[in-house]
C-alpha positions as CSV (number, residue, x, y, z in Angstrom):
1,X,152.3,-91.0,-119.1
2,X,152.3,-87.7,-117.1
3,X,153.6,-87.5,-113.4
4,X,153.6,-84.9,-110.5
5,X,156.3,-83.6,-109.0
6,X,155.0,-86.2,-105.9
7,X,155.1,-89.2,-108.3
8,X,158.6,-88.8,-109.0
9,X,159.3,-88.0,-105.5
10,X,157.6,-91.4,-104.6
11,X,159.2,-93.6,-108.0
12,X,162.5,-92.0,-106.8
13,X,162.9,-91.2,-103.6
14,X,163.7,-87.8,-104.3
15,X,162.0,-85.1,-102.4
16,X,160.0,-82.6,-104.4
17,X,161.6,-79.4,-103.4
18,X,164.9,-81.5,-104.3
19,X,163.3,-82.2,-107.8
20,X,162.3,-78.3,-108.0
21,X,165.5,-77.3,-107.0
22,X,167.6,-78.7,-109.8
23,X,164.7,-78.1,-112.5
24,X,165.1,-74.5,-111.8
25,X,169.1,-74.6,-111.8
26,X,169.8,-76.6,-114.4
27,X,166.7,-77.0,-116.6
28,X,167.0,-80.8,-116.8
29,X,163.4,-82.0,-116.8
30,X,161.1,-80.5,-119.5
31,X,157.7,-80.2,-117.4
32,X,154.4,-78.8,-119.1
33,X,152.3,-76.2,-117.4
34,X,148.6,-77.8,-117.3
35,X,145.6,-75.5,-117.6
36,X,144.6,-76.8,-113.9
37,X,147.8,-75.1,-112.6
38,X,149.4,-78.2,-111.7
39,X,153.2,-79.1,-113.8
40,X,152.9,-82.6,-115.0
41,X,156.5,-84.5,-116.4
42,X,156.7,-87.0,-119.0
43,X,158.1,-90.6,-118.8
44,X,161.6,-89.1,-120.3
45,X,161.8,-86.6,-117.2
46,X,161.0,-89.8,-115.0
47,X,164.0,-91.4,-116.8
48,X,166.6,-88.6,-116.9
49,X,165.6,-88.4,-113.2
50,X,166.2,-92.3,-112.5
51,X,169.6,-91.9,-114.6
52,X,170.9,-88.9,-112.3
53,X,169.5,-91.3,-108.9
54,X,171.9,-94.1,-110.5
55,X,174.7,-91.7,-111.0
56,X,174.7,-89.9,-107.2
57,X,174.6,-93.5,-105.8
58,X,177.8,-94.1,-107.8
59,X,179.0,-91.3,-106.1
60,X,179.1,-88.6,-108.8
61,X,178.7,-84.9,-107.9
62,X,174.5,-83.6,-109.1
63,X,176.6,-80.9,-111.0
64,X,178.6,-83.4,-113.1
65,X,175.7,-85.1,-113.7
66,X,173.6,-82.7,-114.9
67,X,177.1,-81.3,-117.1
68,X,175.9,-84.5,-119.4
69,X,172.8,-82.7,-120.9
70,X,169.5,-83.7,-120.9
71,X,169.5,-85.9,-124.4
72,X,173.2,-88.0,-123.0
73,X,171.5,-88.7,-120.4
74,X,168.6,-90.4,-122.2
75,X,171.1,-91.7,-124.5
76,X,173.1,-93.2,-121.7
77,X,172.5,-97.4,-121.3
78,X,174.6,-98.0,-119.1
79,X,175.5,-101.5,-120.9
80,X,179.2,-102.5,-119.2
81,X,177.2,-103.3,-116.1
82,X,175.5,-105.7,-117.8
83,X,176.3,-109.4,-118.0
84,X,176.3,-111.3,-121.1
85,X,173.5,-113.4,-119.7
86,X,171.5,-110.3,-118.5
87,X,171.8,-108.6,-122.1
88,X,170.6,-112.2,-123.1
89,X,167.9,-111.8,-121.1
90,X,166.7,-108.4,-122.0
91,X,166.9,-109.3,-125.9
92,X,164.2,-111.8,-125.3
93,X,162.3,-109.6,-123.9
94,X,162.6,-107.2,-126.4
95,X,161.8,-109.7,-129.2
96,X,159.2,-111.2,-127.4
97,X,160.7,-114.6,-127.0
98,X,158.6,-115.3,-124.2
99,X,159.0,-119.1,-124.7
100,X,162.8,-119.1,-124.2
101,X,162.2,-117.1,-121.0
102,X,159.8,-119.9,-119.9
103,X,162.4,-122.5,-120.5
104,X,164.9,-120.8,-118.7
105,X,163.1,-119.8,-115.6
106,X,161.9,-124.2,-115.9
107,X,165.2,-124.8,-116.1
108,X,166.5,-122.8,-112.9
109,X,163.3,-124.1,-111.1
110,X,164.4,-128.0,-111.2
111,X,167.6,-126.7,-109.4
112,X,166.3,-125.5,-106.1
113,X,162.9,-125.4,-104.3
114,X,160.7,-123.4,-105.6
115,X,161.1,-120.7,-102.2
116,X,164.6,-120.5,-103.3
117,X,163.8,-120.7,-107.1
118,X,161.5,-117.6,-106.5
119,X,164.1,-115.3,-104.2
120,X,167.0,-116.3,-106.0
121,X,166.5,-116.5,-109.9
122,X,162.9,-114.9,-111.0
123,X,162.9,-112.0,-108.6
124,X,166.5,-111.3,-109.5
125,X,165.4,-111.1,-113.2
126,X,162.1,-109.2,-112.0
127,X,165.0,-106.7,-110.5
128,X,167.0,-106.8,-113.6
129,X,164.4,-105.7,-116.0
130,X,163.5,-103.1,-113.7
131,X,166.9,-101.7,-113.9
132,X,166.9,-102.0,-117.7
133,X,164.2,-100.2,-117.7
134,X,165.4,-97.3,-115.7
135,X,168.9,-97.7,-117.9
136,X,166.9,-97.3,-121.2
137,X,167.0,-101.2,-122.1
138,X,164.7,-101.5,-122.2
139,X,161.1,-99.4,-123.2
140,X,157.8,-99.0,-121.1
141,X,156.3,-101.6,-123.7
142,X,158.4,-103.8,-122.9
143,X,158.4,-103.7,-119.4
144,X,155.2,-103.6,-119.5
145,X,155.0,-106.8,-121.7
146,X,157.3,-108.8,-119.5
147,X,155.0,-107.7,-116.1
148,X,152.1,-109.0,-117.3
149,X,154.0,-112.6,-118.6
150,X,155.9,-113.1,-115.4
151,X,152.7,-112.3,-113.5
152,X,150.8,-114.8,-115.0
153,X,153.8,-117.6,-114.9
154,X,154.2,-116.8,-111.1
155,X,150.3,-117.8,-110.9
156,X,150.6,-120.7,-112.9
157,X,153.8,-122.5,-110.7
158,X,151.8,-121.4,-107.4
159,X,148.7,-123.7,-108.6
160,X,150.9,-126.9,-107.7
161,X,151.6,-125.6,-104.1
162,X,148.2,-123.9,-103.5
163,X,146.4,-127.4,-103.8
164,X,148.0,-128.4,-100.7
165,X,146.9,-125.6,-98.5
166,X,143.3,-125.4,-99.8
167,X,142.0,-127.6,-96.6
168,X,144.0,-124.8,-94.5
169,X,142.7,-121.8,-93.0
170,X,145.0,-119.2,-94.2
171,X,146.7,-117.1,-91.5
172,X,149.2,-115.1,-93.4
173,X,147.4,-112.5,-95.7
174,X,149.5,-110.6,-98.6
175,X,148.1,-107.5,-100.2
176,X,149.6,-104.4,-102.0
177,X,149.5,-100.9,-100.2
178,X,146.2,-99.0,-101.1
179,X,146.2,-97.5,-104.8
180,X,149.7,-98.5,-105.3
181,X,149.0,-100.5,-108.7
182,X,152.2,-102.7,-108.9
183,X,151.2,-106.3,-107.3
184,X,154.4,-108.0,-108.7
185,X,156.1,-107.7,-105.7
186,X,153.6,-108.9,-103.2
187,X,153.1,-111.9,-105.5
188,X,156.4,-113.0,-105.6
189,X,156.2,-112.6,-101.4
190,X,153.1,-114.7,-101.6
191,X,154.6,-117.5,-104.2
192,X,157.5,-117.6,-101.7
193,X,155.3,-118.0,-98.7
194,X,153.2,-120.8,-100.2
195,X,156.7,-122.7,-101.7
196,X,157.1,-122.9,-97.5
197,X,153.5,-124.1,-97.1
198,X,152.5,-121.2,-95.0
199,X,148.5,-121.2,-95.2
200,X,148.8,-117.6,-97.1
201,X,146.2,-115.8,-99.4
202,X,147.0,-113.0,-101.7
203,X,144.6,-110.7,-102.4
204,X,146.5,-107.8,-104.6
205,X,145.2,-103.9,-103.9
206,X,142.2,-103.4,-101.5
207,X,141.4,-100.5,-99.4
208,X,141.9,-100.2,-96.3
209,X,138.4,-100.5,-95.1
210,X,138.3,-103.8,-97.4
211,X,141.4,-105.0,-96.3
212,X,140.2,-104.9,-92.6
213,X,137.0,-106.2,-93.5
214,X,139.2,-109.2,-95.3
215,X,141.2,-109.5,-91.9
216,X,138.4,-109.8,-89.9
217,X,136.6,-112.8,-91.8
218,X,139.2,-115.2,-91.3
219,X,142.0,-116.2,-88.5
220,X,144.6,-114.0,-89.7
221,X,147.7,-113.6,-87.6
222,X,149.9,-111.9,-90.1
223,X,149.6,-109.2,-93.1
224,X,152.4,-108.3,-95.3
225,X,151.8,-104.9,-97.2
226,X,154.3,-104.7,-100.2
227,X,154.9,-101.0,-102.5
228,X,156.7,-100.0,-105.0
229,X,155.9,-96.4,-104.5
230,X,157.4,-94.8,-101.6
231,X,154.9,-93.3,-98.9
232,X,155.4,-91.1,-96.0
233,X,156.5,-93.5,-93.0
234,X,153.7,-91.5,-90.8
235,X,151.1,-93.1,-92.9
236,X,152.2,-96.4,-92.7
237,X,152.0,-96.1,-88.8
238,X,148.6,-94.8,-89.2
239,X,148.0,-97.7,-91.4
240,X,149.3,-100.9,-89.3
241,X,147.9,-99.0,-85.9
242,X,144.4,-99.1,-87.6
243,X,145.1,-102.7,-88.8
244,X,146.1,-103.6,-85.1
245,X,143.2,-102.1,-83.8
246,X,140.4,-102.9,-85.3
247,X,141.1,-106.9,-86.5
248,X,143.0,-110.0,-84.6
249,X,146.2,-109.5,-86.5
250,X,149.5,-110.0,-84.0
251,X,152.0,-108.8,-87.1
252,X,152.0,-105.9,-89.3
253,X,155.1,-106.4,-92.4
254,X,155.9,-103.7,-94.9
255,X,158.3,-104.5,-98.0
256,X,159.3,-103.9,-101.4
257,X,161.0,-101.2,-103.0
258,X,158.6,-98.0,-102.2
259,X,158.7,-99.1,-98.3
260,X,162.8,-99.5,-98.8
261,X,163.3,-95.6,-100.3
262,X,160.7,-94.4,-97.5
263,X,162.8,-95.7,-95.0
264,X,166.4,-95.6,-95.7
265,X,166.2,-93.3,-98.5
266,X,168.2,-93.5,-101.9
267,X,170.8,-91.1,-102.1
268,X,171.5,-87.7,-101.1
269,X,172.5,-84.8,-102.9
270,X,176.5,-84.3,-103.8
């Protein structure tokens, strides 16, 4: 896959001119020069970048970092902070042992409600694969692979819940920030809503215009708008004043990761 220097900035929180600043003094990333102008990096430049991110939140200085060399730092796994029963974890993944995942996420779920099942056990391993991924645990296939699983498990344990709050009028709506394609997030915010038996609908990625139009058909009182890319905070005000002023909506929530490195940022340079 090929990103723009904004991607990373967004995957990242990273600003561009950050990004551009260390390409040019330490010739980390390996961008291409498109025909259109524009420089486009590859899913390895996305992880070296991730890797350096992890490393300036430990504390270490860019220049140590960067000291490593590009192929370390693709090397690097990071595997110490990984629990045995993480790494257990991730190698099912990796060998596709789907069916042991099921049984483990079963076994967690008899153990708590299924709010508290949700936040504390699947979203944590949702988490944890996302950090293997960054750490080179795990590949993009596999990442890839366990999304679409958990996706569809997380639809399957909501069925039991949803039953009992198809007589309701939904008043909580859950949706994913405009052309932000990741809708993991917001689903596990909507399976946690509906484990309280909050009348809630999800509806995934809509634009705006849709999403309003959504707002306005029911009796709404509440949207949460989950991203896993990070925006610029200006649009999200542009985006929840719209909301409150064109539908009935008292409450305007943003969450997830991309809303988290908008807002407090992930590191800054040492």
């Amino acid at each position: 896959m090929k990103y723009l220097i904004k991607d990373l900035s967004k995957m990242t929180g990273i600003k561009g001119f950050t990004i551009r600043k260390w390409q040019e003094r330490y010739k980390i990333f390996k961008p291409q020069l498109a025909p259109n102008g524009y420089w486009y990096y590859t899913n390895e430049d996305y992880e070296v970048l991730a890797k350096i991110v992890r490393f300036i939140e430990e504390g270490e200085k860019i220049s140590h970092i960067v000291a490593l060399g590009r192929e370390n730092l693709l090397k690097f796994k990071n595997e110490d902070s990984y629990s045995e029963e993480e790494k257990q974890f991730i190698h099912w993944i990796e060998n596709n042992q789907f069916l042991e995942i099921e049984n483990y996420f079963d076994e967690q779920a008899k153990q708590m409600s299924f709010s508290s099942f949700i936040r504390h056990s699947l979203e944590k391993k949702v988490n944890l694969v996302g950090r293997a991924w960054q750490d080179g645990m795990l590949s993009v296939a596999d990442e890839h692979s366990f999304s679409r699983w958990v996706t569809a498990y997380v639809r399957n344990q909501c069925k039991k819940y949803e039953t009992e709050l198809k007589t309701k009028k939904p008043v909580w709506l859950v949706s994913v920030m405009p052309g932000d394609e990741h809708e993991i997030g917001a689903l596990l915010h909507y399976a946690i809503l509906v484990g309280k038996k909050v009348p809630v609908r999800f509806v995934g990625t809509l634009p705006i215009d849709h999403l309003i139009r959504e707002l306005n058909k029911g009796q709404y009182r509440t949207v949460s708008i989950s991203m896993t890319m990070a925006p610029q905070l200006k649009k999200l005000e542009k985006i929840k004043n719209t909301i409150m002023k064109r539908t009935s909506v008292k409450k305007v929530i943003f969450g997830g990761r991309g809303y988290r490195l908008a807002k407090y940022g992930i590191c800054k340079e040492k």
